[in-house]
C-alpha positions as CSV (number, residue, x, y, z in Angstrom):
1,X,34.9,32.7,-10.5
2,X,36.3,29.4,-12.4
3,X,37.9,30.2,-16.0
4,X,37.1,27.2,-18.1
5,X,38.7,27.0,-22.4
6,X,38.7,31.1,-22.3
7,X,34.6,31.2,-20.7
8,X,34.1,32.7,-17.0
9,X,31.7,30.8,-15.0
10,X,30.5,31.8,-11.9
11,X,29.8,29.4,-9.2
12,X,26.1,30.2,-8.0
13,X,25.7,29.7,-3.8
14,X,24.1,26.4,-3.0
15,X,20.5,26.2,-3.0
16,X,18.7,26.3,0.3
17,X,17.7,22.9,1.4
18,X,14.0,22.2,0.9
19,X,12.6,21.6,4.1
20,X,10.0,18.6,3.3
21,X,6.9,19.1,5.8
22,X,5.0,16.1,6.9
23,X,2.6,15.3,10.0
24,X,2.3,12.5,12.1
25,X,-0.5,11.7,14.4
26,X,0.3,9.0,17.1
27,X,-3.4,8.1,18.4
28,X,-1.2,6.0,20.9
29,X,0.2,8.6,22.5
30,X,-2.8,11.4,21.5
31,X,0.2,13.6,20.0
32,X,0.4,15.4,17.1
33,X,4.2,16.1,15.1
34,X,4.6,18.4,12.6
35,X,8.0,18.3,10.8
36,X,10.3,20.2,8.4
37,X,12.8,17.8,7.4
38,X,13.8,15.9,10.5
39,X,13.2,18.9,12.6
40,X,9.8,19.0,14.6
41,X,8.4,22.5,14.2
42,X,4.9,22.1,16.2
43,X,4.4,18.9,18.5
44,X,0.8,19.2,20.3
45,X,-1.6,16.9,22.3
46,X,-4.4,16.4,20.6
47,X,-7.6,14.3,21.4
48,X,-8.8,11.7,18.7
49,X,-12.0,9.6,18.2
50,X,-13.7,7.9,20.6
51,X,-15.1,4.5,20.7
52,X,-17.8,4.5,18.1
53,X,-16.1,7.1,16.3
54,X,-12.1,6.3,15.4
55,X,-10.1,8.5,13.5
56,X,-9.0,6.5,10.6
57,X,-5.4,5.6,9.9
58,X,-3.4,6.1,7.1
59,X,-1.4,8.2,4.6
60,X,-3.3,11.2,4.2
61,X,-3.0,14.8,2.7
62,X,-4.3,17.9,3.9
63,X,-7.0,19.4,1.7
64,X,-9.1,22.5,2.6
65,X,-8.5,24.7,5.2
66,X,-10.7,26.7,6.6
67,X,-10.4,29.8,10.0
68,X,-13.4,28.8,11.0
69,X,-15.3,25.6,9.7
70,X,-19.2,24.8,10.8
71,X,-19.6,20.7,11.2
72,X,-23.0,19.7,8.3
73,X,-22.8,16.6,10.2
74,X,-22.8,17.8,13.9
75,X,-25.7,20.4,14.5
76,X,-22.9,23.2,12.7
77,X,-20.9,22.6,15.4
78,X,-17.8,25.2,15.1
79,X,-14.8,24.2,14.2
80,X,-11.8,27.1,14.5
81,X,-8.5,26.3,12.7
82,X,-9.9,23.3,10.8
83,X,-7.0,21.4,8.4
84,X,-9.1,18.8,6.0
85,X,-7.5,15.6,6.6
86,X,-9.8,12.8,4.6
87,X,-13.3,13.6,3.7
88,X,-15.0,14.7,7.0
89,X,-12.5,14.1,8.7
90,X,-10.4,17.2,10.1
91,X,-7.2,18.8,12.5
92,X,-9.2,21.2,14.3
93,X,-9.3,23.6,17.4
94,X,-11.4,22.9,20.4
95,X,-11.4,24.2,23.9
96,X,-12.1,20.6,25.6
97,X,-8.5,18.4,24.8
98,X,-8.2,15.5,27.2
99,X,-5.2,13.5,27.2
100,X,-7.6,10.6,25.9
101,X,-10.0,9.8,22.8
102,X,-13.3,12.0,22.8
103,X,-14.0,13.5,19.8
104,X,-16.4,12.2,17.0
105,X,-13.1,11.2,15.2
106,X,-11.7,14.6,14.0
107,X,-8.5,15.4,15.8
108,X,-8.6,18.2,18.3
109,X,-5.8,20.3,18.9
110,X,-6.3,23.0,21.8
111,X,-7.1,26.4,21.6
112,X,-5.9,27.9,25.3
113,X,-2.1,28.3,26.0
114,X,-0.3,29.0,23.3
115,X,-2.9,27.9,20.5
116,X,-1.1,25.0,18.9
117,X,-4.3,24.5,16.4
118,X,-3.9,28.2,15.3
119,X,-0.2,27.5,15.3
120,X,-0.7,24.3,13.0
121,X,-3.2,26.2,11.1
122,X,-0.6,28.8,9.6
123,X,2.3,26.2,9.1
124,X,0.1,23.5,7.1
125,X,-0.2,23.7,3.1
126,X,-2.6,21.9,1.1
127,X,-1.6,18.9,0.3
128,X,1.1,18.7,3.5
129,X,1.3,14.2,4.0
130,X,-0.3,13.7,7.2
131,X,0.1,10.4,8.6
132,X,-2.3,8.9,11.4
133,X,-0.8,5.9,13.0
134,X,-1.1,3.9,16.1
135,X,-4.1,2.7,18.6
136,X,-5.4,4.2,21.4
137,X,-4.9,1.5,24.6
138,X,-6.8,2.4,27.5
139,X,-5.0,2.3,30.8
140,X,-7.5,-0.5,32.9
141,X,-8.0,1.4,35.9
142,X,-6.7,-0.4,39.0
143,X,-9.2,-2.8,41.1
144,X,-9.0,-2.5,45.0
145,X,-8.7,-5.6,46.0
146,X,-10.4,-5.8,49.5
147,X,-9.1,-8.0,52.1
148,X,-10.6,-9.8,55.0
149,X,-10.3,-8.0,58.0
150,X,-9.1,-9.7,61.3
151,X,-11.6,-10.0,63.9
C-alpha cells in the first residue's frame, strides 16, 4: 500500500494480458493456425478449394457458427463444426481431408483423431480475424524417362 499527501492507495495486481486470437490459413501448405497472442493454440491440416472452386484470400472474420450446418448450395450437404468465414464460405468438419485442394472452396478441417474442427469449433468467437493467404502449387509428378535399351 503507497501513502501519498495523507491518502492510502492500493496498488491493484496487473491486469492479465489479453490474449488477441487470430487465424491464419496457409492454402500453400493446406494448414490451418489458430493463435492467442503469439502462441499457436490449434494448428490443423485442412483441405481447401479445388480448381474451379478456390477458397478466396483475404482478411476475413468469422461470422456464424453453427454444430451442425446443411450446405443450400450443395444438395444439404452436412457440414459439422461449421465457422462462417465470408458469405458461403466456411471452416468446417469433414471426414475426407487430403493433404491437397478438394473441397468446393470451404476449408475442411478433419473429424477422426483428435477432432481438430470440433477443437476449432469451441476456441473461435464471432468475429475472431481469420486470414487466408498463400496458393496452392501442385507438386508435377515425376515423368519416367524411358531409355533405349541395348540390343
Amino acid at each position: 500500500m503507497a501513502v501519498t499527501a495523507g491518502f492510502a492507495q492500493t496498488e491493484s495486481p496487473a491486469e492479465p494480458p489479453v490474449s488477441e486470437k487470430r487465424v491464419v490459413v496457409d492454402k500453400t501448405q493446406q494448414m490451418l493456425f489458430a493463435y492467442e497472442g503469439e502462441r499457436v493454440v490449434i494448428q490443423s491440416r485442412v483441405s481447401t478449394g479445388r480448381a474451379g472452386w478456390r477458397t478466396p484470400s483475404g482478411n476475413f472474420s468469422v461470422g456464424i457458427k453453427d454444430r451442425m450446418h446443411y450446405s443450400r448450395l450443395f444438395d444439404n450437404a452436412p457440414m459439422p463444426w461449421s465457422v462462417q468465414v465470408n458469405g458461403h464460405y466456411f471452416i468446417h468438419g469433414f471426414s475426407y481431408v487430403p493433404d491437397f485442394p478438394a473441397s468446393h472452396g470451404c476449408v475442411r478441417l478433419p473429424t477422426n483423431g483428435d477432432n481438430p474442427a470440433k477443437r476449432f469449433f469451441e476456441w473461435v468467437e464471432p468475429g475472431t480475424p481469420v486470414t487466408i493467404t498463400g496458393d496452392w502449387i501442385p507438386i508435377p509428378k515425376a515423368r519416367v524417362i524411358k531409355r533405349p535399351t541395348a540390343k
